[in-house]
C-alpha beads as a LAMMPS data file, in Angstrom:
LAMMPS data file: protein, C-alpha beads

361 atoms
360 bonds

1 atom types
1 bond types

-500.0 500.0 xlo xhi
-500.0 500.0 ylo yhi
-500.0 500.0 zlo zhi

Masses

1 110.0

Atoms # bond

1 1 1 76.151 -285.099 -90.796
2 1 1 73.824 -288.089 -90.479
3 1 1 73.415 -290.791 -93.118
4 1 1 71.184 -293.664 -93.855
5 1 1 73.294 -296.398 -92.122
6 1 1 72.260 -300.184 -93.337
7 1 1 74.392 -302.408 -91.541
8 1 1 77.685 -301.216 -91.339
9 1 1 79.636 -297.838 -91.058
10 1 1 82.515 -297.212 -93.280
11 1 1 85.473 -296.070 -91.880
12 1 1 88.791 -294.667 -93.959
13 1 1 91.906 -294.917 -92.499
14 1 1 94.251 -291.898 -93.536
15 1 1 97.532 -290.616 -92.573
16 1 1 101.419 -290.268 -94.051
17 1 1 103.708 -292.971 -95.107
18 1 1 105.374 -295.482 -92.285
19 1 1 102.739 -294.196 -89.549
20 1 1 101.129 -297.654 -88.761
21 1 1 98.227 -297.524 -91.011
22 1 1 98.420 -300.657 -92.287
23 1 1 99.183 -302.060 -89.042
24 1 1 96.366 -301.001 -87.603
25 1 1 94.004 -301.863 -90.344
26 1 1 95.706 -305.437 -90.229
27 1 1 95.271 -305.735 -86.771
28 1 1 91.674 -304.134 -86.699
29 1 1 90.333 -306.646 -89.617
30 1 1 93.128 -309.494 -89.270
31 1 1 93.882 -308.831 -93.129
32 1 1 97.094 -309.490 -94.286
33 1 1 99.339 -306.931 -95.698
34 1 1 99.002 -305.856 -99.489
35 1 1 99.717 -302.997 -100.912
36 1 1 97.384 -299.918 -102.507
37 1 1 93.818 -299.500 -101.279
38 1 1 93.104 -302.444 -98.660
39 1 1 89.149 -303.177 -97.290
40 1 1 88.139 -305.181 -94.408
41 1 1 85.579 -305.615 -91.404
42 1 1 86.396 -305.365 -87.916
43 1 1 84.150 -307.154 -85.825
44 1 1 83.301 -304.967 -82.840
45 1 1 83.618 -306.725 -79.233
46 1 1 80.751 -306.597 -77.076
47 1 1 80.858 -308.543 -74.034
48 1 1 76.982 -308.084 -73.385
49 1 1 76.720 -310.448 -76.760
50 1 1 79.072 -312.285 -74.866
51 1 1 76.535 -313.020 -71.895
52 1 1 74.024 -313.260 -73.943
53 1 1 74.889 -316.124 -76.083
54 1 1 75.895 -318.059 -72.211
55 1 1 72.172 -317.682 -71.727
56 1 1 70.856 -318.127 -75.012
57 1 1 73.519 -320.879 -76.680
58 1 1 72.413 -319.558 -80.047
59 1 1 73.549 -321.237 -83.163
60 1 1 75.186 -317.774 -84.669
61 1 1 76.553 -315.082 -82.614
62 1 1 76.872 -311.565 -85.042
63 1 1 79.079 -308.825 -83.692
64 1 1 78.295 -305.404 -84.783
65 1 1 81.218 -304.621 -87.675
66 1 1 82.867 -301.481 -88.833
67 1 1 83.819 -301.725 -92.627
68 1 1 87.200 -300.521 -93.123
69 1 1 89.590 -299.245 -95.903
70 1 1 93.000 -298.804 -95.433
71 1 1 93.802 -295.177 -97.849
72 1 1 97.546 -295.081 -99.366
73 1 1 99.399 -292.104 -97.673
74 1 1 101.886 -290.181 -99.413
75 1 1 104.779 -287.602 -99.944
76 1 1 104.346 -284.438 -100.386
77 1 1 107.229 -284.168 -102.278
78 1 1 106.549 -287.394 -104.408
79 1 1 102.833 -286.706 -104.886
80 1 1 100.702 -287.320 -108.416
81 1 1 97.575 -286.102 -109.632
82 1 1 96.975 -289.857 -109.684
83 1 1 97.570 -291.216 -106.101
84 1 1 96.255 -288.294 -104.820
85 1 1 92.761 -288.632 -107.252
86 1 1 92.649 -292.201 -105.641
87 1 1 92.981 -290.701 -102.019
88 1 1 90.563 -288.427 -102.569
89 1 1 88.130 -290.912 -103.981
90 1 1 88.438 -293.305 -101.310
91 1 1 87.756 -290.308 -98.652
92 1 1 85.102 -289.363 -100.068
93 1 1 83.226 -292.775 -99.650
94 1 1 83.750 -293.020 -95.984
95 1 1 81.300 -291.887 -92.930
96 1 1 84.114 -291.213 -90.939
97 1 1 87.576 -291.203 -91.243
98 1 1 90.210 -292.559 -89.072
99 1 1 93.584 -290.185 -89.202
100 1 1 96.814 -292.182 -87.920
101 1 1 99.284 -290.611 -86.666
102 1 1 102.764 -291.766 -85.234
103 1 1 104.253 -290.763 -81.910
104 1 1 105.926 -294.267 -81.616
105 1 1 109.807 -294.740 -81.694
106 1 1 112.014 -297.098 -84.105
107 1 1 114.857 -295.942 -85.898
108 1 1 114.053 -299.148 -88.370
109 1 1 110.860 -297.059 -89.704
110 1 1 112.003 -294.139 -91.553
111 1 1 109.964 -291.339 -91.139
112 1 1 109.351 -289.317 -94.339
113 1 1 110.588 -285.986 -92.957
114 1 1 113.600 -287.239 -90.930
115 1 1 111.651 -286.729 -88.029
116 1 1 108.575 -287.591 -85.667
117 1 1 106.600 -284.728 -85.056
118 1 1 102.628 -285.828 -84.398
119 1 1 101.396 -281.742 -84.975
120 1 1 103.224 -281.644 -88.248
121 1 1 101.555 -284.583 -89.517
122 1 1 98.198 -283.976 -88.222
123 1 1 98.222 -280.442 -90.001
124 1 1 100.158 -281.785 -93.315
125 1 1 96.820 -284.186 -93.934
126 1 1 94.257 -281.373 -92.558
127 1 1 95.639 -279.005 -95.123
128 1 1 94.977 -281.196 -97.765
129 1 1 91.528 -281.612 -96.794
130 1 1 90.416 -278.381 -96.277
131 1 1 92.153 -277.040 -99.544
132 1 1 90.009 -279.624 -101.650
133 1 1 86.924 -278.219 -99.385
134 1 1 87.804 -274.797 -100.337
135 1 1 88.111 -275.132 -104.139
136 1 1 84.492 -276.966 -104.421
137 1 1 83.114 -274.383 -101.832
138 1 1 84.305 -271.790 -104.408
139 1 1 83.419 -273.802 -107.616
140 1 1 79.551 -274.265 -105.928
141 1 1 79.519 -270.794 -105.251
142 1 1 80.782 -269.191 -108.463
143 1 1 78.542 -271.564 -110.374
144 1 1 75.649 -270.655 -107.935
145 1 1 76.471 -266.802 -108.786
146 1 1 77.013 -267.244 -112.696
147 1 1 73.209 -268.714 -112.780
148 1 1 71.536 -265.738 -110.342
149 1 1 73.485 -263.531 -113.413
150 1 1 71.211 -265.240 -115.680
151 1 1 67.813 -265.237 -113.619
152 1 1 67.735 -268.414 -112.211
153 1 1 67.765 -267.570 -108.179
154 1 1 69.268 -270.742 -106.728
155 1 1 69.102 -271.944 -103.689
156 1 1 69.630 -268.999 -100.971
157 1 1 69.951 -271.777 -98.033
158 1 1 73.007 -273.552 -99.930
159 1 1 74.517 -270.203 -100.965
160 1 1 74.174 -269.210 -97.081
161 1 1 75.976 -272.406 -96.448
162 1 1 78.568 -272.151 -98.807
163 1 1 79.720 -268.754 -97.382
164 1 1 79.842 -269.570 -93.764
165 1 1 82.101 -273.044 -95.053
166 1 1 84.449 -270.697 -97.114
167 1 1 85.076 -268.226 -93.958
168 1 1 85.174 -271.881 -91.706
169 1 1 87.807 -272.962 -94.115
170 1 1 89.679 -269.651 -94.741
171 1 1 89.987 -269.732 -91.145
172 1 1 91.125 -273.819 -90.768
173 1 1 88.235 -274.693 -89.281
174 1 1 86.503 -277.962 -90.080
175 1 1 83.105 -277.853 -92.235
176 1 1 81.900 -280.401 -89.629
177 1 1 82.689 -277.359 -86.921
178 1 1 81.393 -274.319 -88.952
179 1 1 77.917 -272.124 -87.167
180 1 1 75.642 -274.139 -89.549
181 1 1 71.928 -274.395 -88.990
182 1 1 70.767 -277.571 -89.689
183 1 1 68.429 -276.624 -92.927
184 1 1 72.638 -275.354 -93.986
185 1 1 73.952 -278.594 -93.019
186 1 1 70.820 -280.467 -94.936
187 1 1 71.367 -277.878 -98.535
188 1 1 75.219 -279.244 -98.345
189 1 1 75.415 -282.737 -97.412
190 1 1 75.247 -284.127 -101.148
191 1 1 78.196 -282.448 -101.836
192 1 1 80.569 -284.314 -99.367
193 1 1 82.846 -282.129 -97.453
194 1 1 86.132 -283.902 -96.242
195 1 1 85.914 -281.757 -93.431
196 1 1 82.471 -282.344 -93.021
197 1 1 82.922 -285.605 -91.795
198 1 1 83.429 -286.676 -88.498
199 1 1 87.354 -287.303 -87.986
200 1 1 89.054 -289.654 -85.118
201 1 1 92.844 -289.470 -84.132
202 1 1 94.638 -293.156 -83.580
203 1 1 98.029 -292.126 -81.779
204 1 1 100.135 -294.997 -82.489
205 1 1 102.162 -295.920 -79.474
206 1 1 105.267 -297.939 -78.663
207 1 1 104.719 -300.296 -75.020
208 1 1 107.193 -297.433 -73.023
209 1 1 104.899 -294.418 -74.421
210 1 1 101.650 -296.503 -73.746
211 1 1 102.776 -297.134 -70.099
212 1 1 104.427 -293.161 -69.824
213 1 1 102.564 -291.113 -72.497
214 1 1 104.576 -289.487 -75.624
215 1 1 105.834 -286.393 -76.205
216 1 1 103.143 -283.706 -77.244
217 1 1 100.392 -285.055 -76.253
218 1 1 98.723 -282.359 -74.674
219 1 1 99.041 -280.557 -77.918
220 1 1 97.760 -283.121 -79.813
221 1 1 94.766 -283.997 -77.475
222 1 1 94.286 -280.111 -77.807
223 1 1 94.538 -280.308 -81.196
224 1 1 92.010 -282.777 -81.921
225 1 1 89.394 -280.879 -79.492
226 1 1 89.942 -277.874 -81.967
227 1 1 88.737 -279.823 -84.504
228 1 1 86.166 -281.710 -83.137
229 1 1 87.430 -285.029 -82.880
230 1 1 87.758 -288.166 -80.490
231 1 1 91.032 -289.296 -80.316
232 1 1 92.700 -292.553 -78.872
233 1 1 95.919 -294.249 -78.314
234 1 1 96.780 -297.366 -79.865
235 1 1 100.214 -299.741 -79.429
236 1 1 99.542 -301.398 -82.834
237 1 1 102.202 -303.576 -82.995
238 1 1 102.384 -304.642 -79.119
239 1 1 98.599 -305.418 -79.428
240 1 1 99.579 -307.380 -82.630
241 1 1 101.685 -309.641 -80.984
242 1 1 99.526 -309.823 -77.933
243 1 1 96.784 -311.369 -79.942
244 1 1 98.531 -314.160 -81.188
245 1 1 98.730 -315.068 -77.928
246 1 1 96.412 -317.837 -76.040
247 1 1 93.598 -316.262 -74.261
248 1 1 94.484 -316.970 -70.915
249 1 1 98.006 -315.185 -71.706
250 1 1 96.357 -312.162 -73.556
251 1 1 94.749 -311.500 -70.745
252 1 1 96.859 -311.236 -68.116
253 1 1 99.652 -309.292 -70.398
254 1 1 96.836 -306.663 -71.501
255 1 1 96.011 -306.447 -67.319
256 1 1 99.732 -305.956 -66.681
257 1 1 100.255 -303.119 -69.206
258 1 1 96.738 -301.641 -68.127
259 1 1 94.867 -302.252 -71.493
260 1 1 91.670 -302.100 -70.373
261 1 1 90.159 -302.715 -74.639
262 1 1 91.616 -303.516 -77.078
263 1 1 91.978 -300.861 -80.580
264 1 1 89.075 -301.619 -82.209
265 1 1 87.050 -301.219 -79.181
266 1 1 88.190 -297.681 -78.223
267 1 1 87.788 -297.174 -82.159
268 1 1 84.165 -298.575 -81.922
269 1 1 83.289 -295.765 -79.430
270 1 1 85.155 -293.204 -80.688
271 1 1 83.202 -293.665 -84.367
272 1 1 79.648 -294.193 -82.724
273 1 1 80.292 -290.818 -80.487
274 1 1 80.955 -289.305 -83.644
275 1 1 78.327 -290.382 -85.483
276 1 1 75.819 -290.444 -83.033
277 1 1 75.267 -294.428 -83.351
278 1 1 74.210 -297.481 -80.959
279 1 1 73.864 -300.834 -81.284
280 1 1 70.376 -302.582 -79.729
281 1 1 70.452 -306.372 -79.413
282 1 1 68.008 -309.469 -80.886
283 1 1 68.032 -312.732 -78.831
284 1 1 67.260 -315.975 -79.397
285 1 1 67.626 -319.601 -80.007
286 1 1 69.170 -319.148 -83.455
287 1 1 70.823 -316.025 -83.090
288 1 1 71.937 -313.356 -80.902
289 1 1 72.955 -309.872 -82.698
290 1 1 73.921 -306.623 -82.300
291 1 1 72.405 -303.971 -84.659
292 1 1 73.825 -300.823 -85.435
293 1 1 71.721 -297.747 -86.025
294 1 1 71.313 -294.111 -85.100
295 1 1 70.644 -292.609 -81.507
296 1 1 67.036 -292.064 -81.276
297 1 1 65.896 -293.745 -84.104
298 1 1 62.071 -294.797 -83.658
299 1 1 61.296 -298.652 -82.989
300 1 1 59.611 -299.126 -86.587
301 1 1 62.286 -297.725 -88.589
302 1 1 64.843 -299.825 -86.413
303 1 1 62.475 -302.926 -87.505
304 1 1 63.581 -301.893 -90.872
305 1 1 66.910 -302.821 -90.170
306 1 1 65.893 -306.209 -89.316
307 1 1 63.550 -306.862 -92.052
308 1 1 61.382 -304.180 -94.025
309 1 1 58.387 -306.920 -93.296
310 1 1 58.595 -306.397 -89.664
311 1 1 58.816 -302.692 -90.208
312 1 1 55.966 -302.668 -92.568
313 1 1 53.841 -305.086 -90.206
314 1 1 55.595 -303.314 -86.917
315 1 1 52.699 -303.771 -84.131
316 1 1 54.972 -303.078 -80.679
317 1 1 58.473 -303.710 -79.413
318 1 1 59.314 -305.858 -76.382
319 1 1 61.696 -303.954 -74.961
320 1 1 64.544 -304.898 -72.088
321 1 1 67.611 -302.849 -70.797
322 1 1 70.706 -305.517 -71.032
323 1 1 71.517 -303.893 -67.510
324 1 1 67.846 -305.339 -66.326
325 1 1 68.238 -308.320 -68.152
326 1 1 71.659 -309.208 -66.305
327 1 1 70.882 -308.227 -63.552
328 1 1 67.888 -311.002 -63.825
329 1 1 69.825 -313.565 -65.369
330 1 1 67.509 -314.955 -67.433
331 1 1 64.652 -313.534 -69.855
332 1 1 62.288 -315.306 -67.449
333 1 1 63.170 -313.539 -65.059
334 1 1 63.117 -310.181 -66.044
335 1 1 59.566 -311.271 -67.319
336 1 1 58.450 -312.046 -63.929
337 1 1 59.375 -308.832 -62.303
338 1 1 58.259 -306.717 -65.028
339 1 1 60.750 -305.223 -66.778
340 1 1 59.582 -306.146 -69.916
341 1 1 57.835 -303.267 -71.495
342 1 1 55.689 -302.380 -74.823
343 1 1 56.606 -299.772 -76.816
344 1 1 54.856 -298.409 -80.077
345 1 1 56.501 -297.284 -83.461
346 1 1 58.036 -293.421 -82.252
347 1 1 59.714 -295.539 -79.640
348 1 1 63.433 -293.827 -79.660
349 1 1 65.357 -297.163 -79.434
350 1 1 68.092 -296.711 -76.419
351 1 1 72.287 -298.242 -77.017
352 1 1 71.681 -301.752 -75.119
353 1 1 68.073 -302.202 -75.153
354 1 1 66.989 -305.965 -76.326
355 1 1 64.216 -305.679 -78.579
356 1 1 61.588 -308.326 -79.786
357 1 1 59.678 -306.749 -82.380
358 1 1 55.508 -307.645 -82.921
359 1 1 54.758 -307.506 -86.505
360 1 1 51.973 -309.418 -88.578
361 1 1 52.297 -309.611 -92.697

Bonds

1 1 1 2
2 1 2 3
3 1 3 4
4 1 4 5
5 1 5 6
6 1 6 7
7 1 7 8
8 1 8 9
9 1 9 10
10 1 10 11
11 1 11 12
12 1 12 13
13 1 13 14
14 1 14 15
15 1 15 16
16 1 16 17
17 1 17 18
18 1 18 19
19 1 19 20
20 1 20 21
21 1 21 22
22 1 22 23
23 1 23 24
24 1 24 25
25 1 25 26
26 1 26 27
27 1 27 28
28 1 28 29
29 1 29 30
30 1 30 31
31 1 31 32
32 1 32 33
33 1 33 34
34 1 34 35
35 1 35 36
36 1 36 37
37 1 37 38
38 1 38 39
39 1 39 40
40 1 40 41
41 1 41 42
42 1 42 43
43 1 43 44
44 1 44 45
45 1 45 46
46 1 46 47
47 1 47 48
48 1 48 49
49 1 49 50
50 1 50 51
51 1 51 52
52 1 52 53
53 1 53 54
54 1 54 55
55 1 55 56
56 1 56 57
57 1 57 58
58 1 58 59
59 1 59 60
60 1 60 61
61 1 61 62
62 1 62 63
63 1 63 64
64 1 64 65
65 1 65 66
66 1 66 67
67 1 67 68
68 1 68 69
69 1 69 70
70 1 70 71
71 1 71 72
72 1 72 73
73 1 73 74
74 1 74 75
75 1 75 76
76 1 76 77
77 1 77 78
78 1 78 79
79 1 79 80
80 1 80 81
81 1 81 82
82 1 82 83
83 1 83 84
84 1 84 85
85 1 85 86
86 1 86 87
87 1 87 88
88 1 88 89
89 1 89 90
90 1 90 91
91 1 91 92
92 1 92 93
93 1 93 94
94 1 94 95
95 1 95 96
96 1 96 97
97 1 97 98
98 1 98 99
99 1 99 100
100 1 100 101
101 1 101 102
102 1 102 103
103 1 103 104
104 1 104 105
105 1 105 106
106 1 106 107
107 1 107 108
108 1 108 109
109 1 109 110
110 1 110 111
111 1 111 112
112 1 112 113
113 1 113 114
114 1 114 115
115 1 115 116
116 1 116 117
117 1 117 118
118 1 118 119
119 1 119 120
120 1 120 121
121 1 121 122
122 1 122 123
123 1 123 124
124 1 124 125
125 1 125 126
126 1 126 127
127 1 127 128
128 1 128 129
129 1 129 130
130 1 130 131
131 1 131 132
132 1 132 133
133 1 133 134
134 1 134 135
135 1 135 136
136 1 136 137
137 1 137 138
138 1 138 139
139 1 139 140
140 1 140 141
141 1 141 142
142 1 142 143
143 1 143 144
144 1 144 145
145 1 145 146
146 1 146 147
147 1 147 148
148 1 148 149
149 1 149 150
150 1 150 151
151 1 151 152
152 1 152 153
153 1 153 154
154 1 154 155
155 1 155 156
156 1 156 157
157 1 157 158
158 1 158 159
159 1 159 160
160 1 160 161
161 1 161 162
162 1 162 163
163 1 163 164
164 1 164 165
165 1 165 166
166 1 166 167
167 1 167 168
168 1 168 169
169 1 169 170
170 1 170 171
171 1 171 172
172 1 172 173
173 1 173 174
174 1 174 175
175 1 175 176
176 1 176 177
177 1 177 178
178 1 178 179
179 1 179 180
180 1 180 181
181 1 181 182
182 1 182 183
183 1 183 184
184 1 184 185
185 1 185 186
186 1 186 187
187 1 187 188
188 1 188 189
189 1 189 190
190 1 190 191
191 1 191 192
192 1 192 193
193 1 193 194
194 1 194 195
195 1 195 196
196 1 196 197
197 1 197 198
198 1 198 199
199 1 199 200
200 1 200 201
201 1 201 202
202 1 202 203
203 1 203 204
204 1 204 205
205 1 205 206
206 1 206 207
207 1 207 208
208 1 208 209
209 1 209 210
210 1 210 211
211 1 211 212
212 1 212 213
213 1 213 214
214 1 214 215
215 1 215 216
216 1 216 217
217 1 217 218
218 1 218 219
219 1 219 220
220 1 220 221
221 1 221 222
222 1 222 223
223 1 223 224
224 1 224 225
225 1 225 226
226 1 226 227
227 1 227 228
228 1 228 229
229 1 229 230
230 1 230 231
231 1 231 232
232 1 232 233
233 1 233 234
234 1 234 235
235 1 235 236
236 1 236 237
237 1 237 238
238 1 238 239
239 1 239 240
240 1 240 241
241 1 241 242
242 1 242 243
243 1 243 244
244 1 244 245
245 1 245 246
246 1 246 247
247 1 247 248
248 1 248 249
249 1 249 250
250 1 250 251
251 1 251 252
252 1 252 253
253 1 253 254
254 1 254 255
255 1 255 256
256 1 256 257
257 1 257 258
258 1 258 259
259 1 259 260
260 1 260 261
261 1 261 262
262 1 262 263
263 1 263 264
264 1 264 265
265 1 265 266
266 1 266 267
267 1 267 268
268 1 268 269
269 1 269 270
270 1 270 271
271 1 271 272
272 1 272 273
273 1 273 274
274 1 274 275
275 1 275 276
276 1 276 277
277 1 277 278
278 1 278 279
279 1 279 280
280 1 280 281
281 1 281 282
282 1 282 283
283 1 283 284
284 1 284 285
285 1 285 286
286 1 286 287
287 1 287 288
288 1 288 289
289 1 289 290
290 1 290 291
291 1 291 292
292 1 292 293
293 1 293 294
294 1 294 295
295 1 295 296
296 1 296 297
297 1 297 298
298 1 298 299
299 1 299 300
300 1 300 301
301 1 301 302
302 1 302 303
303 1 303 304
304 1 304 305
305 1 305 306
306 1 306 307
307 1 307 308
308 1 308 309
309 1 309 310
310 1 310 311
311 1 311 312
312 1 312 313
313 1 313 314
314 1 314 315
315 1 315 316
316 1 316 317
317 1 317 318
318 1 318 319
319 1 319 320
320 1 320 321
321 1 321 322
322 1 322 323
323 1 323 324
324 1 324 325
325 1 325 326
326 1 326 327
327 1 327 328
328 1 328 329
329 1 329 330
330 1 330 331
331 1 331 332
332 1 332 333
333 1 333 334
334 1 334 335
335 1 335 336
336 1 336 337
337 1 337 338
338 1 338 339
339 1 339 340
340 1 340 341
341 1 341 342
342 1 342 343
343 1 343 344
344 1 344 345
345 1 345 346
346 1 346 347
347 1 347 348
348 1 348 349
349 1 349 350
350 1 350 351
351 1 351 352
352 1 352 353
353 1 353 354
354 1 354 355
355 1 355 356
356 1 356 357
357 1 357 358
358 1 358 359
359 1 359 360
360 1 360 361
């Protein structure tokens, strides 16, 4: 499912009670803790935004971001029509969704079925998605039927669609997963699928199980390739108190314990894989930025997301890989052995490239 990203992606954070969620939405978006529905940005590290502002010295330096919202778990056995309405609602707005789950040990965090058991919990929230999925598949599709009873055909594409999702759901398999063409994907999108979006697994860790893995991870890991998911561990709390660390001593714990990112990086790439995303870079004096925006999108339409008058006045793109650029070490440079390039509007803008975009208004 692709959407008409602006700036940022929105990313819901779901999963049961006491699994880290807020923990990892704190430590993502350095919010403090509150309870109910929490939002927040998480700016995305980049170290080639890093080099660039050595070279540059720019008065701003803008990360790439990932909105987030922190979604209220609950218990299935204390459950309301009301704190479930508000889970749905808040899934429903996201591009992708982020589905925490616990595999870390402390006997001071009560789990909510006695017990920690990572399969259980993944397939406690799945169910809940796909039932919703399957009672609007059926409501589209009776209501679809009804009105083809009265003469008016409908649309044969969605109705296609709607089948193939029902037998996809039937069978537990996500709407994002189903043998859709894409004209099927296009006649359903509106309707936003839970299972149609694109769904990441954060395995939240304790240091011994980041070090020497945690039981059932193999299933897990299995699990979320069934699905169609990236997945990722993350030792919230250890890379909580990490950060509050000073940098010299952040970075030689996260060397010792073989941290080679930190969360929201491994989050960052796990979202963009799934949504097909990458960032392309503007330079200079007053600012150097990373843009987000989707693989292959053409070098006018990615002027858009800089300003529509550059998009509407788009003559070419200056175009540099970072990798040439660096390997220059200055823009000069790079100029002087050629690597600077011209590219028109249908351009398919590459993750990385450093664009200077020609327009006249």
């Amino acid at each position: 499912m692709r959407r008409d990203f602006k700036l940022t992606v929105l990313c819901g954070i779901i999963g049961r009670p006491s699994v880290g969620k807020t923990t990892i939405f704190n430590l993502l978006t350095g919010a403090a803790f509150s309870r109910g529905v929490n939002q927040g940005s998480a700016k995305i590290p980049d170290e080639r935004l890093e080099y660039l502002a050595t070279i540059y010295e720019p008065s701003k330096t803008t990360f790439a971001a990932l909105d987030m919202v922190d979604i209220p778990g609950f218990d299935n056995d204390e459950i309301t029509e009301q704190n479930f309405k508000i889970f749905l609602e808040e899934v429903r707005k996201a591009d992708a969704l982020v589905h925490v789950v616990r595999a870390f040990k402390d006997e001071s965090v009560w789990h909510v079925d006695g017990s920690i058991d990572i399969i259980r919990d993944l397939n406690t929230i799945n169910s809940e998605l796909i039932l919703n999925d399957l009672e609007l598949v059926e409501t589209r599709i009776e209501r679809i039927e009804t009105s083809r009873q009265k003469g008016v055909p409908g649309n044969k594409t969605e109705l296609s669609a709607l089948l193939k999702c029902r037998e996809a759901l039937e069978n537990e398999i996500h709407i994002g997963e189903a043998d859709l063409t894409s004209g099927e994907r296009e006649s359903i999108q509106s309707l936003e699928f839970l299972t149609f979006k694109p769904m990441i697994i954060a395995v939240n860790v304790d240091e011994e199980q980041l070090l020497e893995g945690y039981p059932q991870k193999e299933e897990v890991h299995a699990w979320a390739k069934d699905k169609g998911g990236e997945i990722f561990e993350i030792a919230a709390i250890l890379e909580k108190e990490i950060r509050e660390l000073e940098p010299d001593e952040r970075e030689l714990f996260l060397s010792e314990l073989g941290i080679e990112e930190p969360g929201v990086a491994k989050l960052a790439k796990a979202v963009y894989s799934s949504l097909d995303l990458i960032s392309f870079l503007t330079v200079g004096k007053n600012e150097v930025k990373a843009w987000t925006v989707e693989k292959g999108l053409a070098a006018k339409k990615a002027a858009g997301k800089v300003h529509s008058d550059i998009e509407r006045g788009f003559i070419r793109a200056e175009v540099v890989s970072f990798n040439d650029f660096k390997i220059c070490g200055s823009e000069k440079a790079a100029k002087e052995k050629g690597l600077y390039r011209l590219e028109g509007k249908e351009y398919p803008v590459k993750d990385g490239d450093i664009i200077n975009f020609r327009f006249n208004v």
